[in-house]
LOLOGU-200167 format. One line per field, with one value per residue (C-alpha): x, y, z. Coordinates in steps of 0.2 Angstrom, whole numbers, padded with zeros to 4 digits, always signed. Each point is the difference from the previous one (the first is absolute). Last residue first. Example, Ala and Ser with C-alpha at 12.3 -4.5 7.8 and 13.67 -1.06 7.14 Angstrom:
2
xx = [+0068:-0006]
yy = [-0005:-0017]
zz = [+0036:+0003]
END
This chain:
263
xx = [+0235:+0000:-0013:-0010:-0001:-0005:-0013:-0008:+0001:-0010:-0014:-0002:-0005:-0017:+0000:+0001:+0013:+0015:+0002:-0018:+0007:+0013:-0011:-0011:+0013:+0007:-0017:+0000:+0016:-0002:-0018:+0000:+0019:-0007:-0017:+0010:+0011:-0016:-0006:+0016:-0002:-0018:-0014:-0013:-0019:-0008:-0017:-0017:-0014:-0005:-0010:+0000:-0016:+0001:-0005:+0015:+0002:+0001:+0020:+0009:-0008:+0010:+0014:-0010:-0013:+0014:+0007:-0013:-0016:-0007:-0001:-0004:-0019:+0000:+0000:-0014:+0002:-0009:+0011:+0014:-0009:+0003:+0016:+0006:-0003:+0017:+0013:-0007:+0007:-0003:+0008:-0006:+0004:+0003:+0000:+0006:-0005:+0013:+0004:-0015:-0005:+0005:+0011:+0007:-0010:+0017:+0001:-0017:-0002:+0015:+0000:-0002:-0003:-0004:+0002:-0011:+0000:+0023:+0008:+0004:+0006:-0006:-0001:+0001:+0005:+0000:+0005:-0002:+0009:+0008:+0017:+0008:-0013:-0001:-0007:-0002:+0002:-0003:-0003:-0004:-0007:+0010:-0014:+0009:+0006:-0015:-0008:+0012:-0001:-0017:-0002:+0014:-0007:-0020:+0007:+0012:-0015:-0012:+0007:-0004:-0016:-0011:-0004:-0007:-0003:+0002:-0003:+0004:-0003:+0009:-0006:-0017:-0011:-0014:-0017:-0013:-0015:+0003:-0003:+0018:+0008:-0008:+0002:+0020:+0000:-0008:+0011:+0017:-0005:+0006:+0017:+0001:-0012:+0006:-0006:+0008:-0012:-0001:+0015:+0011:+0004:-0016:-0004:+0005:-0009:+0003:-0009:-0004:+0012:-0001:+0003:-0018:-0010:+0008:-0004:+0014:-0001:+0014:+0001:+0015:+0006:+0018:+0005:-0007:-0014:+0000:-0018:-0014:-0015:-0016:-0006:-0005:-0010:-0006:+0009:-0010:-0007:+0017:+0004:-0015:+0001:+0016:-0005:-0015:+0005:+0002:+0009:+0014:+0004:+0008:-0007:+0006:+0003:+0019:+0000:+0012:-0007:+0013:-0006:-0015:-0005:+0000:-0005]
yy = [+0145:-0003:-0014:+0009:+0015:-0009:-0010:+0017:+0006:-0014:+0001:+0018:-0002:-0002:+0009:+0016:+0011:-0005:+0017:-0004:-0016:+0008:+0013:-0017:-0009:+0018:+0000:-0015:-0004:+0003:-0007:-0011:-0009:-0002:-0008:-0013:-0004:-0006:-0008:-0011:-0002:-0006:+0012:-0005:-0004:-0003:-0011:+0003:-0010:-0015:-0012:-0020:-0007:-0013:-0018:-0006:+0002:-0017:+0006:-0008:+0018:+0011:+0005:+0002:+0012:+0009:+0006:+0013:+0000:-0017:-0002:+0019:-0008:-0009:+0014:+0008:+0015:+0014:+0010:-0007:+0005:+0017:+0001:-0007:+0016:+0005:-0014:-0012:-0006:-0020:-0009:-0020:-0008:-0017:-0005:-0017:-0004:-0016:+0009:-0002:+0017:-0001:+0014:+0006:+0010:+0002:-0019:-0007:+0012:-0010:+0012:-0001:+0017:+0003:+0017:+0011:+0019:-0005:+0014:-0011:-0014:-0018:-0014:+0000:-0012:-0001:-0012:-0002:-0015:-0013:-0001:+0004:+0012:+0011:+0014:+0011:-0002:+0010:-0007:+0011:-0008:-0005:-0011:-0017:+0007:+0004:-0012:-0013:+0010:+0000:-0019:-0002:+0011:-0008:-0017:+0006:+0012:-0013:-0014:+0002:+0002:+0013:+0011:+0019:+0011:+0019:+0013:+0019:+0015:+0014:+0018:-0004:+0014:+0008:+0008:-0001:-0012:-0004:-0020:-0004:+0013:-0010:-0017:+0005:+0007:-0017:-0008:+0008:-0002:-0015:+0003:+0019:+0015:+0016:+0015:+0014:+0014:+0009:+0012:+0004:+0016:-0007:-0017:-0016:-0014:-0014:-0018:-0011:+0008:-0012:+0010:-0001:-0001:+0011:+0010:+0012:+0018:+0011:+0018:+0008:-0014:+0000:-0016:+0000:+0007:-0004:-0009:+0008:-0013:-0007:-0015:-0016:-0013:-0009:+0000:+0008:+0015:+0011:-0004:+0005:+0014:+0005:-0003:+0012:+0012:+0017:-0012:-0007:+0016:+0003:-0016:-0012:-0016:-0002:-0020:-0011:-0017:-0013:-0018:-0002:-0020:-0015:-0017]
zz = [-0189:-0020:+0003:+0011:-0013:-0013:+0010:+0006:-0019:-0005:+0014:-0002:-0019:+0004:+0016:-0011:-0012:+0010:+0009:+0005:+0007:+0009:+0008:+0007:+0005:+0010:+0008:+0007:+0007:+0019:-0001:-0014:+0009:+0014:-0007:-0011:+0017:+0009:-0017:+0002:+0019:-0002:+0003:+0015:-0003:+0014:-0007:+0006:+0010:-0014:+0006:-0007:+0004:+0014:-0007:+0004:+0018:+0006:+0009:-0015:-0009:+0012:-0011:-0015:+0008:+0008:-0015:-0001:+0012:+0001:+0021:+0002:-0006:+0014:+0012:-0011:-0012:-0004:+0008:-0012:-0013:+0007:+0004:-0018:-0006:+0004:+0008:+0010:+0017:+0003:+0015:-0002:+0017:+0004:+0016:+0010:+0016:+0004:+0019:+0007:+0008:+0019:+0003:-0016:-0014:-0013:+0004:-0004:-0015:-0008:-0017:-0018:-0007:-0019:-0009:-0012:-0008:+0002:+0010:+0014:-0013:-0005:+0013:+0018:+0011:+0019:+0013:+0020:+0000:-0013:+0007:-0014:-0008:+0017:-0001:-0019:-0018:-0014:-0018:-0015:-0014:-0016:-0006:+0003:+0016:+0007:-0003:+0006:+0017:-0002:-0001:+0016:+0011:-0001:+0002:+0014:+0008:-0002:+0008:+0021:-0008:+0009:-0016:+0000:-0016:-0003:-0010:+0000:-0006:-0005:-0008:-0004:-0007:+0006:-0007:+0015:-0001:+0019:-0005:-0007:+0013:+0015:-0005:-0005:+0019:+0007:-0010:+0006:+0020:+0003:-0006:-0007:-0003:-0009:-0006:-0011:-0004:-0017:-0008:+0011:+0015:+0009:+0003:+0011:+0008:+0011:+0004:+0013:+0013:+0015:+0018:+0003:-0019:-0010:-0016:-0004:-0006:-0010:-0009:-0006:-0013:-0006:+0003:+0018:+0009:+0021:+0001:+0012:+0006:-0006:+0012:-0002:+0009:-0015:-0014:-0019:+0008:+0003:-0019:-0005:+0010:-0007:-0018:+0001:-0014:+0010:+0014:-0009:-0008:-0018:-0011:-0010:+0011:-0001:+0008:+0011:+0005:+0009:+0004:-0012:+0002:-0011:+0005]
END
């Protein structure tokens, strides 16, 4: 079973309160209370939701555009459940999906498959704890920057106490780029499941019959089209003098060659 575990959202509007979020927000725990939240990121204004010393969720607005809330663990689907039926305009900007397994096996047999993934699709590959003794490991696979990111974790270990200790998680960390906010609003947990690469990654998990998502691509220049931009800018407009010395770009290309040849 699939369950939200981290819920952060830009709902389009400039005040919480003018547009009812807050109170629906305040109405949807039981036994909550509306209190001040210390703005950060360049927001002016902040709130929290909080239920005793628990914070449920927090909000920031003012300074940027729309208002950032956020919701995480248990309390992620109840903020996704509230944004989805508040009929405000909002867009996603990370959520994430997880699933649980008490198999003393899973996180080896799970490890091992998107480690070979990973590798055979030149996916990043962190990591973390102890992989020779086997305890208290993490893996992740693809990049921080990447629009979508898989977490393998032993959940039994990062809790502690009396938590079993073969709790296995596997989190699908999903943070779309541009107008993929929105479908991703629209989005259940499950859904997360197929969003890019992932979907192929996970299939040996039963979840085939997932559609494949897309959530935005980051796009970063290669070294050689790195160099090509450098030189455009610092060059540029003596290519461009030269070529109209040359009678056109038509002709540009012949007397560039010429010239590299003689040099």
């Amino acid at each position: 079973m699939t369950r939200f575990d981290w819920y952060q959202a830009t709902v389009y509007a400039s005040d919480p309160e003018q547009c009812g979020l807050l109170s629906a927000l305040a109405s949807a725990w039981d036994l909550s209370d509306i209190g001040p939240e210390k703005p950060m990121h360049g927001f002016t204004s902040g709130a929290r939701i909080t239920r005793g010393d628990h914070k449920l969720c927090h909000l920031w607005w003012g300074g940027n555009p729309g208002i950032n809330v956020t919701a995480t663990s248990a309390d992620a689907p109840v903020l996704a459940d509230v944004l989805s039926r508040s009929g405000l305009p909002f867009g996603v900007t990370r959520a994430d999906a997880c699933m649980d397994w008490l198999d003393a096996t899973a996180f080896d047999s799970l490890a091992g498959h998107l480690i070979e993934f990973a590798k055979a699709n030149r996916i990043v590959i962190n990591q973390q704890g102890d992989w020779a003794r086997g305890v208290a490991r993490t893996l992740y696979v693809g990049s921080p920057q990447s629009p979508v990111r898989i977490c393998l974790y032993e959940k039994g270990y990062e809790q502690g106490g009396d938590a079993p200790r073969d709790w296995t998680r596997l989190e699908v960390r999903v943070k779309p780029k541009g107008h993929a906010r929105v479908s991703v609003g629209r989005m259940s947990a499950a859904d997360l499941f197929g969003c890019g690469w992932v979907h192929e990654a996970l299939k040996p998990l039963g979840l085939e019959d997932l559609q494949k998502r897309a959530v935005g691509v980051v796009w970063r220049p290669s070294d050689t089209e790195r160099a090509r931009r450098a030189l455009l800018k610092q060059y540029g407009a003596v290519m461009a003098q030269w070529a109209d010395e040359a009678g056109g770009w038509d002709t540009f290309g012949k007397v560039i060659q010429e010239a590299l040849e003689t040099a």
